[in-house]
MDAnalysis code that builds the backbone (N, CA, C; Angstrom):
import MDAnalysis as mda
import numpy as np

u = mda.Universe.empty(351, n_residues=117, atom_resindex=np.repeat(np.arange(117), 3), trajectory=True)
u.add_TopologyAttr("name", ["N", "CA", "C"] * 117)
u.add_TopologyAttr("resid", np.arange(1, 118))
u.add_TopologyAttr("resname", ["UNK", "UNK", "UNK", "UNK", "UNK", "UNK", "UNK", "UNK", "UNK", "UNK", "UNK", "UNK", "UNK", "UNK", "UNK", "UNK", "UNK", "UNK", "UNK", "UNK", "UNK", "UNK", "UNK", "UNK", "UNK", "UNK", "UNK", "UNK", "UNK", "UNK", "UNK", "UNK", "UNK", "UNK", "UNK", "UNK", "UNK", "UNK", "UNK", "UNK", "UNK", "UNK", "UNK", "UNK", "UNK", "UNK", "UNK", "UNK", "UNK", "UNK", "UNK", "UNK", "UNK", "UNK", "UNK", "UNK", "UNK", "UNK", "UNK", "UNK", "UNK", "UNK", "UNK", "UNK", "UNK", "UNK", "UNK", "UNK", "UNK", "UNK", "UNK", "UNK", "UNK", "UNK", "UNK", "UNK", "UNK", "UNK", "UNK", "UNK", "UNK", "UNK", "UNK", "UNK", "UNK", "UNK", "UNK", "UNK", "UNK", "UNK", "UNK", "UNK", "UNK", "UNK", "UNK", "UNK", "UNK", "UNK", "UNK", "UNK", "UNK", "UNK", "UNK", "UNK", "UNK", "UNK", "UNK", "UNK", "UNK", "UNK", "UNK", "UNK", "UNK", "UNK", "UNK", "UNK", "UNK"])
u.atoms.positions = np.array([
    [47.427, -85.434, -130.584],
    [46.440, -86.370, -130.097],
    [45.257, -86.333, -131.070],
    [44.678, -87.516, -132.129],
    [43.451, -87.335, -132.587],
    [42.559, -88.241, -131.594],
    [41.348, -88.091, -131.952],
    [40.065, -88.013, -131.199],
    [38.758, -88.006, -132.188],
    [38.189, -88.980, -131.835],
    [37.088, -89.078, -132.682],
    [35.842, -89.132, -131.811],
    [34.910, -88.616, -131.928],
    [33.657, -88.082, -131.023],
    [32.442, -87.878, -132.014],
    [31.338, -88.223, -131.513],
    [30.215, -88.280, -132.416],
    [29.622, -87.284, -132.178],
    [29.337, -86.465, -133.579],
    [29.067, -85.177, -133.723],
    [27.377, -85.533, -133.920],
    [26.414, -84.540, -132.511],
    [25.458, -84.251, -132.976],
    [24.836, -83.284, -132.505],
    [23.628, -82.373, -132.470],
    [23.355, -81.386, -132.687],
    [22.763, -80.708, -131.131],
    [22.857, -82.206, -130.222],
    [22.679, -82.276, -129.035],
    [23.691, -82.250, -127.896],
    [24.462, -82.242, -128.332],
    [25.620, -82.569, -127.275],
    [26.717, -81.185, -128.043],
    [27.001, -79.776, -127.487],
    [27.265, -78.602, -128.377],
    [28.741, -78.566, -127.171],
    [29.725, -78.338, -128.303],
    [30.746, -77.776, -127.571],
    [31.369, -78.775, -127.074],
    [31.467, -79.490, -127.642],
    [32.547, -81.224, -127.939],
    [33.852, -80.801, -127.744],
    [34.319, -80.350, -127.993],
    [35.495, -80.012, -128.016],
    [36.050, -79.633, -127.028],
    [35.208, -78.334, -126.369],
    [35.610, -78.201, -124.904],
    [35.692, -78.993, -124.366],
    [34.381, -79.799, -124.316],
    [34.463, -80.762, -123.072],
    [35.579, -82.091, -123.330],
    [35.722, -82.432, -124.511],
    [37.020, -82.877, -124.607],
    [38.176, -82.667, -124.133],
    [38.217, -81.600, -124.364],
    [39.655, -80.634, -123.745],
    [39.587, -80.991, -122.498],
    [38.771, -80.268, -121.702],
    [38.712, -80.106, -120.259],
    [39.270, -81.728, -119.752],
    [37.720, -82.203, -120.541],
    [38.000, -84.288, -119.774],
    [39.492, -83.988, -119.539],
    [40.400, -84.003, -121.060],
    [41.667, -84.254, -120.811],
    [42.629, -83.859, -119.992],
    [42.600, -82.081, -119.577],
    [43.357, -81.638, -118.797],
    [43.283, -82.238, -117.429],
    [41.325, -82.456, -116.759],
    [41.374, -82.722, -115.526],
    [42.023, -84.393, -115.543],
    [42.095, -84.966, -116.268],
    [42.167, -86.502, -116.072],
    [44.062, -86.522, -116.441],
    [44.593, -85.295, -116.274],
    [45.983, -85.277, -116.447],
    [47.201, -86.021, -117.812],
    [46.208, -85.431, -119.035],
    [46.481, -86.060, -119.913],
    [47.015, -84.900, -121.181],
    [48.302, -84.868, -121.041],
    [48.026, -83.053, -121.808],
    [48.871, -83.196, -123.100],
    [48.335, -82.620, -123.736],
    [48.332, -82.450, -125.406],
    [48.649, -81.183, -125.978],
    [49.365, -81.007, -126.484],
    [49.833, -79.891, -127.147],
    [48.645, -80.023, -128.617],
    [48.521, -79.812, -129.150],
    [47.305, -80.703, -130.388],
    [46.353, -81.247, -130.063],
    [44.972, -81.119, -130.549],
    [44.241, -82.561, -130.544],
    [43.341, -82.063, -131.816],
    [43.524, -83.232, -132.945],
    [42.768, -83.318, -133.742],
    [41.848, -83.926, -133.807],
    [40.600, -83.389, -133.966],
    [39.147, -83.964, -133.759],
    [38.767, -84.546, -135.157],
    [38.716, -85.611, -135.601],
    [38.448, -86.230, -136.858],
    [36.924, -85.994, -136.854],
    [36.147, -86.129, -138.046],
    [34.926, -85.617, -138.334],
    [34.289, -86.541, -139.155],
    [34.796, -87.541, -139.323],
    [34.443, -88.487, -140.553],
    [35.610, -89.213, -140.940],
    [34.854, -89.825, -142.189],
    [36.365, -90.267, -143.366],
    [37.166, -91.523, -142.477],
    [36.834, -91.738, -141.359],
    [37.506, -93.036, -140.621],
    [37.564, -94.021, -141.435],
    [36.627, -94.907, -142.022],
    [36.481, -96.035, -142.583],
    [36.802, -95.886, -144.234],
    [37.523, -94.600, -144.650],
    [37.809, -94.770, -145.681],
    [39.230, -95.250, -146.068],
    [39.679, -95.669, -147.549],
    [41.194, -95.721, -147.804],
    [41.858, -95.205, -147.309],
    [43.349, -94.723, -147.286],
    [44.332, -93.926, -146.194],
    [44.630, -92.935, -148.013],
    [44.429, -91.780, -147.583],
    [44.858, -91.086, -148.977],
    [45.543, -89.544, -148.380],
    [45.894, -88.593, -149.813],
    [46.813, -87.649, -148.772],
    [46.204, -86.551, -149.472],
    [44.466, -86.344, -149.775],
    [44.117, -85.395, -150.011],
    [43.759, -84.797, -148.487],
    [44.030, -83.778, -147.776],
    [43.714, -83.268, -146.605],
    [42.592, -83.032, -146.357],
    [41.890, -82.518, -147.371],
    [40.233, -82.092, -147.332],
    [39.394, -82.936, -146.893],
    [39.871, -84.138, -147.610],
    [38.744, -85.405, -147.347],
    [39.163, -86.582, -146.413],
    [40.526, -86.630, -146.322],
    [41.111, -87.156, -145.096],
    [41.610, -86.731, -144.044],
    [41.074, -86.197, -143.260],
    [41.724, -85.152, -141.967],
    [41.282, -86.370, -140.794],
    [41.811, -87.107, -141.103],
    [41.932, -88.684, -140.148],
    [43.736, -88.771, -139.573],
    [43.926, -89.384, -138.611],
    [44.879, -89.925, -138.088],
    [46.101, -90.837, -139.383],
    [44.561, -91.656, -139.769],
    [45.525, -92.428, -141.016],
    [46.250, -91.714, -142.314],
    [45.903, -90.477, -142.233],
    [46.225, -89.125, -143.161],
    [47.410, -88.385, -142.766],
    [47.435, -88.200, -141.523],
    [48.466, -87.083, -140.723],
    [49.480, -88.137, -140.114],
    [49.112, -89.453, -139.830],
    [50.513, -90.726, -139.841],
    [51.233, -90.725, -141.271],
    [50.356, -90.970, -142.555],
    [50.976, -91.306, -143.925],
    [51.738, -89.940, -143.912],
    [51.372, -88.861, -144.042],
    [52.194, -87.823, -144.354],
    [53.107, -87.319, -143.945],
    [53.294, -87.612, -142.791],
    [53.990, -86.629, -141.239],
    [55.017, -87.720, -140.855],
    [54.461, -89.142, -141.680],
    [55.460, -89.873, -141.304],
    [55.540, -90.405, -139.882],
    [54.511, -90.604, -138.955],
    [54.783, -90.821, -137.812],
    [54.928, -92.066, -137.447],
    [56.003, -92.302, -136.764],
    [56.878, -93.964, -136.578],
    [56.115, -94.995, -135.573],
    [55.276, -94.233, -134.328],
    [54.781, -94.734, -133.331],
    [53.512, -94.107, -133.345],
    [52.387, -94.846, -133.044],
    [51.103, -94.332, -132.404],
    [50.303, -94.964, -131.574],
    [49.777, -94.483, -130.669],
    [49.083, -94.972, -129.300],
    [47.439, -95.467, -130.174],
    [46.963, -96.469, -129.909],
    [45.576, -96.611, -130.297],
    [44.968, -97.602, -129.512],
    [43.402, -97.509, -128.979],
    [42.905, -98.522, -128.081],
    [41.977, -99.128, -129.323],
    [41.780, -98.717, -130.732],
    [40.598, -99.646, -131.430],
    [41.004, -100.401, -131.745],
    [41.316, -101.839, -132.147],
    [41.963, -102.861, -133.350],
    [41.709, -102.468, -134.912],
    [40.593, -102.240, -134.903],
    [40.525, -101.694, -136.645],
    [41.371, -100.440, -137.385],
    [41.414, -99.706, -135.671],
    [42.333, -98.454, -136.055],
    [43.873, -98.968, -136.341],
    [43.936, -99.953, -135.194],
    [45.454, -100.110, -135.240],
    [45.878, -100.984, -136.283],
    [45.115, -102.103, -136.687],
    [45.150, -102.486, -138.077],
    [45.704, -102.017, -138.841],
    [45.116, -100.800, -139.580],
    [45.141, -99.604, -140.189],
    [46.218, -99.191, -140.370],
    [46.505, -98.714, -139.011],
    [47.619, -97.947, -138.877],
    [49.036, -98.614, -139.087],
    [49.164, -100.232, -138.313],
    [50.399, -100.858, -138.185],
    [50.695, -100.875, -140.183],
    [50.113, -100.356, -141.025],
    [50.501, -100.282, -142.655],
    [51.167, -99.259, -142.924],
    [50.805, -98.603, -141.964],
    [52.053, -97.003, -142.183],
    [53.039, -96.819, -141.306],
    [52.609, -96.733, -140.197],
    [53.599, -97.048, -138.759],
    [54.401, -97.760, -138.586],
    [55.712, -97.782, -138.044],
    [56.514, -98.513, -137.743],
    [56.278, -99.412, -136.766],
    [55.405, -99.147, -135.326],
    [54.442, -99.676, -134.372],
    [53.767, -99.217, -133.760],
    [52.832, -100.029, -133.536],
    [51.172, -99.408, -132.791],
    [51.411, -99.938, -131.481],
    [50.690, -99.164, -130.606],
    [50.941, -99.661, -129.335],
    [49.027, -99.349, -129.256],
    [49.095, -100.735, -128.961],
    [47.393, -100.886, -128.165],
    [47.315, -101.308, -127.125],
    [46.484, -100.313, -126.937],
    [45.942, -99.572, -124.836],
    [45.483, -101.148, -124.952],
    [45.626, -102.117, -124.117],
    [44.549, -102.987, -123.277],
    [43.736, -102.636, -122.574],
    [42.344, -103.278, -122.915],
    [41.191, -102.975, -122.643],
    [39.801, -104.214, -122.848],
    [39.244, -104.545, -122.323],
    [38.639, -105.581, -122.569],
    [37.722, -105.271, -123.782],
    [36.993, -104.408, -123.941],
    [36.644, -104.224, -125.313],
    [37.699, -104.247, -126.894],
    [39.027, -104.446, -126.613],
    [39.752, -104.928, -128.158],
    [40.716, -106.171, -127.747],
    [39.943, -107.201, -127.044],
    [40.617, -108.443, -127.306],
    [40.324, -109.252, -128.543],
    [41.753, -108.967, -129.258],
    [41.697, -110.027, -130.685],
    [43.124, -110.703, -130.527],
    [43.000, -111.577, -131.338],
    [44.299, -112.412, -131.677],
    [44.705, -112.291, -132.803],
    [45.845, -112.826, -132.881],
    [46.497, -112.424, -134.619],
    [46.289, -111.275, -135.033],
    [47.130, -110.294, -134.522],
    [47.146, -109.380, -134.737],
    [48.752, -109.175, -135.302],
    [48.738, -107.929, -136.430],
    [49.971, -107.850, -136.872],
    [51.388, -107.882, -136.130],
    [52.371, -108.527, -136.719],
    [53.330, -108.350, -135.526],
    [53.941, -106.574, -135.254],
    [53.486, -105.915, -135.589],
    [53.901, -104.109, -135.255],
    [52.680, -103.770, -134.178],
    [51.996, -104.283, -134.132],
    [51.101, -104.097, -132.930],
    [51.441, -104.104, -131.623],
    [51.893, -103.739, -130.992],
    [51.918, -104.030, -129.520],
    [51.374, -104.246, -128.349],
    [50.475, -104.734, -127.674],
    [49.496, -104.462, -126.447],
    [50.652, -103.841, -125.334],
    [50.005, -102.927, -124.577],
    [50.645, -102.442, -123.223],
    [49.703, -102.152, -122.550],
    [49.479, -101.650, -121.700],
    [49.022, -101.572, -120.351],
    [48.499, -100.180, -119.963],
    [49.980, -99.539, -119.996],
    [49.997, -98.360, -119.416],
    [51.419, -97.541, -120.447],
    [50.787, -96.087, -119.916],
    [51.831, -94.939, -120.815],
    [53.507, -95.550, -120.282],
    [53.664, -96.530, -119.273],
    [55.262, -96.676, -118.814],
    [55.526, -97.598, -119.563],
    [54.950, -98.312, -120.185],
    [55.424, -99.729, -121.166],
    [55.446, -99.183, -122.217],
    [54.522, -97.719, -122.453],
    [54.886, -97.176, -123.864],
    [56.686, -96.814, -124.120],
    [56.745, -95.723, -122.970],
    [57.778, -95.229, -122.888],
    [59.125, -96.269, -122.719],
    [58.908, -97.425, -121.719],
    [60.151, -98.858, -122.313],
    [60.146, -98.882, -123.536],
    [59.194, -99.257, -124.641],
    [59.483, -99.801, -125.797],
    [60.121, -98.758, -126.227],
    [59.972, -97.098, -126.149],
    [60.877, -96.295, -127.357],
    [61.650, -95.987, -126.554],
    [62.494, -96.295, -125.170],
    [63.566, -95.960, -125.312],
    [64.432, -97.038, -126.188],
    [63.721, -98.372, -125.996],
    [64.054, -99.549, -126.330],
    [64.200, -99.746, -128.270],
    [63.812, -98.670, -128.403],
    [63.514, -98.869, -129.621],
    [64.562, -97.536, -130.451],
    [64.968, -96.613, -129.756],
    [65.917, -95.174, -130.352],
    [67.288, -95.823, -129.901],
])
């Protein structure tokens, strides 16, 4: 799971409370990578300077990824085989790549890849 959260000098221990949000809201992750930056840059495979999602998809090769931003999923549908974007009234766009997917919910995720193996 990456996760991007705005780091500041006021709000200490992000991470926990990340965590926690997730466990109580029944959402569980073996992983969660907390990106730190470097979002809006090229997709490259130096690790140091890209420890982004778009870094650990290019390398790791990952075929599917869950994303609610459009810019992310943009992004991503260039490496990915398909993006599945959370609906949400904050990322209504049109023309969006055809590897994009809108769904709903984690059960329309899970149709498309059985639908898809």
């Amino acid at each position: 799971m990456f996760t991007w959260r705005a780091w500041n000098k006021e709000i200490k221990d992000i991470e926990k409370i990340t965590k926690d949000w997730l466990k109580n809201n029944q959402l569980p992750s073996k992983r969660v990578i907390f990106e730190k930056g470097n979002v809006d840059l090229p997709i490259g495979t130096n690790k140091n300077v890209y420890k982004t999602r778009f870094y650990y998809a290019k390398t790791r090769k990952i075929k599917y990824f869950v994303e609610d931003e459009p810019a992310k999923a943009i992004k991503l549908s260039q490496i990915c085989r398909y993006v599945f974007l959370v609906d949400h009234i904050y990322n209504q766009l049109n023309n969006l790549p055809y590897n994009i997917i809108r769904v709903k919910n984690w059960s329309e995720i899970y149709d498309y890849l059985k639908e898809f193996e």
